[in-house]
KEKE-3310 file (N, C-alpha, C; in steps of 0.2 Angstrom, whole numbers, plus 5000, padded with zeros to 4 digits):
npx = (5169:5160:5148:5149:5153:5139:5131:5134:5130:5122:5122:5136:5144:5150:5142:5147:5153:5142:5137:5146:5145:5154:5171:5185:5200:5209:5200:5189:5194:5201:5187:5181:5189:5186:5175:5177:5187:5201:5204:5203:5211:5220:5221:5212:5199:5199:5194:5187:5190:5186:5188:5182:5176:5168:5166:5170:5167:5163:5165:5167:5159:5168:5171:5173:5181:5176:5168:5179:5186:5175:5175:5187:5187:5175:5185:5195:5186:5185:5199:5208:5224:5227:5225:5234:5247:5246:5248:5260:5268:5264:5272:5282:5284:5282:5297:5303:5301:5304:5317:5320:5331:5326:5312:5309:5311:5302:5288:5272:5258:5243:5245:5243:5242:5243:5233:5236:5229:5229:5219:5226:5232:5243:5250:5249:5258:5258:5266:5259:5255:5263:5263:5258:5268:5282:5298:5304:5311:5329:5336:5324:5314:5301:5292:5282:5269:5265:5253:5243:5245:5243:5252:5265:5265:5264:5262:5254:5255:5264:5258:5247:5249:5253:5239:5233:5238:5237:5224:5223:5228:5219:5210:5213:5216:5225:5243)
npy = (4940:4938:4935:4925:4917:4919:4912:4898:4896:4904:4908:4908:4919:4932:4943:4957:4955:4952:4967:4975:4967:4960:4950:4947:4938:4928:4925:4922:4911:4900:4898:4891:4880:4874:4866:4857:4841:4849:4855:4845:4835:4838:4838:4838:4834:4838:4836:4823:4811:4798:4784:4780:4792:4801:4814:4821:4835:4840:4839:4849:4850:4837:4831:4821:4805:4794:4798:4801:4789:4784:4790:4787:4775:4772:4781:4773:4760:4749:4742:4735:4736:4747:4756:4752:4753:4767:4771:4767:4774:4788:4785:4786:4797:4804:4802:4807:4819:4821:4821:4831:4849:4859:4858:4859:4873:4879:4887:4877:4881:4880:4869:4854:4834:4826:4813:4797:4783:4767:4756:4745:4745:4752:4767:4782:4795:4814:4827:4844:4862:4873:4888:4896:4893:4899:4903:4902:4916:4916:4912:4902:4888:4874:4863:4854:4848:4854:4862:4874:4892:4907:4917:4907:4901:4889:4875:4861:4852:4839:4832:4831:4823:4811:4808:4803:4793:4785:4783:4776:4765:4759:4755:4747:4729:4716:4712)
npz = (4922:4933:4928:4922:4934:4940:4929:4930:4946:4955:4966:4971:4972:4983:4997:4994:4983:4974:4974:4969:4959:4953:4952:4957:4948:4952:4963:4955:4948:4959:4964:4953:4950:4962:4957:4950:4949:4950:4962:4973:4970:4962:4947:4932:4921:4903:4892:4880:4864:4857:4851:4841:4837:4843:4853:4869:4881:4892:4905:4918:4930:4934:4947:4958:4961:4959:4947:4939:4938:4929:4918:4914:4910:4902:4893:4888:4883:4894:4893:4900:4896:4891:4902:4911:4904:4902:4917:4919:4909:4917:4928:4926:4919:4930:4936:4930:4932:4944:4944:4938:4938:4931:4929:4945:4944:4938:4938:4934:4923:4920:4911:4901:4901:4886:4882:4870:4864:4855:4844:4846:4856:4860:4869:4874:4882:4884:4888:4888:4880:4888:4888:4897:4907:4919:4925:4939:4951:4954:4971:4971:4973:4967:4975:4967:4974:4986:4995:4986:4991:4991:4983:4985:4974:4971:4960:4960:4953:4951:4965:4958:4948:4956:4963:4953:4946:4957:4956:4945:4950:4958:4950:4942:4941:4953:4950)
capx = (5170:5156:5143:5149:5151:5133:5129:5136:5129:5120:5123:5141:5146:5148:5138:5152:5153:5133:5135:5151:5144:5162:5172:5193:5203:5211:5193:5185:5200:5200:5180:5180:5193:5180:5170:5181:5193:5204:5205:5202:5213:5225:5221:5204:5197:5195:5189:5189:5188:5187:5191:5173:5174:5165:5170:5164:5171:5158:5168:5169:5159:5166:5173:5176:5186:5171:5164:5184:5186:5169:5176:5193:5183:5175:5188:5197:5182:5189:5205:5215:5231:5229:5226:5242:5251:5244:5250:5267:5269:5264:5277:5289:5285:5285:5302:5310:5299:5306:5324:5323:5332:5322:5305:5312:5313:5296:5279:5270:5253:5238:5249:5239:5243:5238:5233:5233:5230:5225:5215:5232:5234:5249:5246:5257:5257:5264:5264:5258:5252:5266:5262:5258:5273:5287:5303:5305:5317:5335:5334:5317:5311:5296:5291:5275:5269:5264:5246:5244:5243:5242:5261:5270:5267:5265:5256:5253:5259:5266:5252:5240:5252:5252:5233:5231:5243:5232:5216:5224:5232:5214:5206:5219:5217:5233:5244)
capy = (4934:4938:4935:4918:4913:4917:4908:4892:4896:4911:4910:4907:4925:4933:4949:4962:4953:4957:4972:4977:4964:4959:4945:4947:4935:4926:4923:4917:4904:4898:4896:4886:4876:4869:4862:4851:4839:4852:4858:4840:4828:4841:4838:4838:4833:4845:4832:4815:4812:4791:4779:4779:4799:4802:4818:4824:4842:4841:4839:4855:4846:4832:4832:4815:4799:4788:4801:4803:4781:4780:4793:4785:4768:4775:4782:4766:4757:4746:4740:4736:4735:4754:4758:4749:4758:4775:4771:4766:4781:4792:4783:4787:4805:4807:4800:4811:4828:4825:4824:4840:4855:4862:4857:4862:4878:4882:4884:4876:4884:4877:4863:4848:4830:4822:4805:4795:4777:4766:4748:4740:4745:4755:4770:4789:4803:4819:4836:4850:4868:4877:4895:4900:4891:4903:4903:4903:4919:4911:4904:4898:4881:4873:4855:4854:4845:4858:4866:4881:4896:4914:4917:4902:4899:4880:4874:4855:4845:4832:4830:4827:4816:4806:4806:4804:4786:4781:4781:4771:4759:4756:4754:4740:4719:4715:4708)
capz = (4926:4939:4923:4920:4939:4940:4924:4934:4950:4955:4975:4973:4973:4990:4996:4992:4973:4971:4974:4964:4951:4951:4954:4956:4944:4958:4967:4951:4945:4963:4966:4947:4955:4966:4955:4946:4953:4951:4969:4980:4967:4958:4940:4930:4912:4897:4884:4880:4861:4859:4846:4835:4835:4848:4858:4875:4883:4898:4914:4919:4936:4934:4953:4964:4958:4954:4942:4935:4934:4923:4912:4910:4910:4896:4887:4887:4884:4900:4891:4906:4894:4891:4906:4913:4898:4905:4926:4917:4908:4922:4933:4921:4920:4936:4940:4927:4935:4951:4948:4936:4941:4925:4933:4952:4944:4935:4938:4928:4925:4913:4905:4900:4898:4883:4882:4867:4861:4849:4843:4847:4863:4862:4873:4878:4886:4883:4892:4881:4884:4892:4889:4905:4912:4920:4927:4946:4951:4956:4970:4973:4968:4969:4975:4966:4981:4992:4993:4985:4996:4988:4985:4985:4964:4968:4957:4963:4947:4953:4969:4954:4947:4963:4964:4946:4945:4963:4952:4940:4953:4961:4944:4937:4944:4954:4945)
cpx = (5164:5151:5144:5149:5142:5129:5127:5131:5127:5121:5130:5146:5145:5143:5140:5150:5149:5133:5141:5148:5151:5164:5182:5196:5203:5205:5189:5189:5199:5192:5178:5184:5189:5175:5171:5184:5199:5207:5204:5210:5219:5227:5213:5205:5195:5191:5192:5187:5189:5188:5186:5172:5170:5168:5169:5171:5166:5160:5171:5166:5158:5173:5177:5177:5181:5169:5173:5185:5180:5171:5182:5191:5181:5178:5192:5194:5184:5195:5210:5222:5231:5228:5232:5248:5251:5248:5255:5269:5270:5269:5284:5291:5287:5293:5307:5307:5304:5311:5328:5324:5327:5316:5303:5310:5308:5289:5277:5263:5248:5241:5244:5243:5240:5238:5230:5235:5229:5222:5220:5234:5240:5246:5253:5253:5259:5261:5264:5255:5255:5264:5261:5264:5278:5292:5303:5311:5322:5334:5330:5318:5304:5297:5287:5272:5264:5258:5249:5242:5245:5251:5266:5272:5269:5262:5253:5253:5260:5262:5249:5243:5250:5245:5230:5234:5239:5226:5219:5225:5225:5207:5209:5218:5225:5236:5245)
cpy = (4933:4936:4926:4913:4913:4913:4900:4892:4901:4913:4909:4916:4930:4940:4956:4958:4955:4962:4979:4973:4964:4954:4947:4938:4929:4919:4919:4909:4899:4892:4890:4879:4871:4866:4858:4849:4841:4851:4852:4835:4832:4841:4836:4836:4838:4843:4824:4813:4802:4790:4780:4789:4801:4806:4822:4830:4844:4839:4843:4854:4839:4832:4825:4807:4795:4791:4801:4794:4781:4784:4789:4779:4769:4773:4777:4759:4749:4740:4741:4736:4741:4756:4756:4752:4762:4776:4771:4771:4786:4792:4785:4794:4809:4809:4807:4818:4828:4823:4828:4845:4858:4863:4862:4871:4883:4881:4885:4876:4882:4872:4857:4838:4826:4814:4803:4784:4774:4757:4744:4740:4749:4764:4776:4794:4809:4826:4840:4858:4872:4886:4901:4898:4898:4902:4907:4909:4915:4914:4898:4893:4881:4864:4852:4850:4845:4861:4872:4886:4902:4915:4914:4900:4893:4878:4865:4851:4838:4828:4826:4824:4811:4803:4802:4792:4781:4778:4775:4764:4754:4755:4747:4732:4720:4711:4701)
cpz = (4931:4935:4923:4927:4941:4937:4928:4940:4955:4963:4977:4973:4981:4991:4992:4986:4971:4969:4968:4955:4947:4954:4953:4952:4949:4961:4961:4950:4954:4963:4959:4948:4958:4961:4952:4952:4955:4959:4973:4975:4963:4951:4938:4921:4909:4893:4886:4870:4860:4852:4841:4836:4839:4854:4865:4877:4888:4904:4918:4929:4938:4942:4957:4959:4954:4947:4937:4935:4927:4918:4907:4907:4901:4889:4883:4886:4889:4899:4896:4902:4893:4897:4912:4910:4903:4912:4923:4916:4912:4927:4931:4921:4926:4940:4936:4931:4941:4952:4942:4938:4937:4927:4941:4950:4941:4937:4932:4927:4918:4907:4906:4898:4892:4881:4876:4865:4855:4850:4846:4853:4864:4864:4874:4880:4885:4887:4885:4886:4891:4892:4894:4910:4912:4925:4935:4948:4956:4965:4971:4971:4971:4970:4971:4969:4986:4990:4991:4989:4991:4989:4986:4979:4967:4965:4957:4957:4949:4959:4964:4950:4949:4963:4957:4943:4950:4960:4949:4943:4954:4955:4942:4943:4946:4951:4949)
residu = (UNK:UNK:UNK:UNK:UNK:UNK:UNK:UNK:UNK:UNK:UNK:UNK:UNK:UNK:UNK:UNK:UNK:UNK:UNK:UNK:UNK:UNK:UNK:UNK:UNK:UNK:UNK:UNK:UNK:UNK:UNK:UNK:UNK:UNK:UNK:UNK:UNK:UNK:UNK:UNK:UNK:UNK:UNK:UNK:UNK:UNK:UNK:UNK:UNK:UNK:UNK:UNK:UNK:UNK:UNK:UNK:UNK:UNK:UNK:UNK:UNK:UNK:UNK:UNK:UNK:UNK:UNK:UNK:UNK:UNK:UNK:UNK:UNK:UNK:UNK:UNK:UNK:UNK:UNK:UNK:UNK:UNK:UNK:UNK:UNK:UNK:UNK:UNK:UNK:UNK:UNK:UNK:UNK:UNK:UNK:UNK:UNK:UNK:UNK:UNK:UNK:UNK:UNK:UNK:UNK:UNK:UNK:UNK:UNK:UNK:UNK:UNK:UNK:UNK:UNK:UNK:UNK:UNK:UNK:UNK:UNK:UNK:UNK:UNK:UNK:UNK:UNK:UNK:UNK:UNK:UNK:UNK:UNK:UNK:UNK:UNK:UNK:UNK:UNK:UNK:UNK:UNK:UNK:UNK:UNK:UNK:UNK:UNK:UNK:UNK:UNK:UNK:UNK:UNK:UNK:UNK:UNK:UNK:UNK:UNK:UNK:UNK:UNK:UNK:UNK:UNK:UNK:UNK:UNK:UNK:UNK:UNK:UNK:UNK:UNK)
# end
């Protein structure tokens, strides 16, 4: 991990990591965090593969809102009827997460939504990529809500829901 954050960034390792030529899990996943919207907006892009076959997997700094509209802008080659689709969906997903015991009761850790369309405008979402999700011991819950602090296993799902639905709000003409 220490190989690959210097790859990225060769001053991001602190003095003590130099010298260890080491980097702790934690402190990597964290410091990567920061360089996507990860860490300011609670959700980030892994790819985008569009209509005409054309697939990008380059947003790894892809960080603040304008830079995450012109991607979705993009992706939906500015088809406000899919991007209205997408907020709805979102809206939907959300209402069912937060009034899941099931949800309440898991973190959910490297899950992905994926978003697909088509010519016709018809447009969905789906949660994929559970394998790191795990069961809260009884009777913890989570809000997914709450910043992450070392030890609370929140993993801010539904924050970057919130933020995620915002974009689209201030993307979209009122009706």
């Amino acid at each position: 991990m220490y190989e690959k954050m210097i790859a990225v960034d060769p001053d991001a390792p602190t003095e003590e990591e130099r010298v260890q030529q080491a980097v702790l899990k934690t402190r990597y996943m964290q410091w990567r965090e920061t360089l996507s919207s990860t860490a300011t907006l609670g959700f980030c892009i892994e790819g985008i593969k569009k209509l005409d076959g054309t697939c990008n997997t380059n947003f790894k700094r892809t960080k603040y809102k304008d830079e995450i509209i012109q991607a979705l802008e993009d992706f939906v080659d500015n088809n406000m009827l899919i991007l209205r689709s997408y907020q709805q969906r979102l809206k939907e997903l959300r209402a069912v997460l937060e009034k899941s015991d099931f949800f309440k009761a898991h973190e959910v850790v490297g899950s992905s939504l994926l978003f697909i369309h088509d010519l016709t405008g018809k447009a969905g979402i789906w949660m994929i990529d559970f394998g790191k999700s795990v069961p809260m011991p009884p009777p913890l819950t989570l809000d997914h809500r709450s910043p992450w602090v070392e030890g609370n296993r929140e993993d801010g799902y539904l924050w970057g829901l919130d933020n995620f639905i915002d974009i689209l709000a201030n993307m979209l003409p009122e009706k």
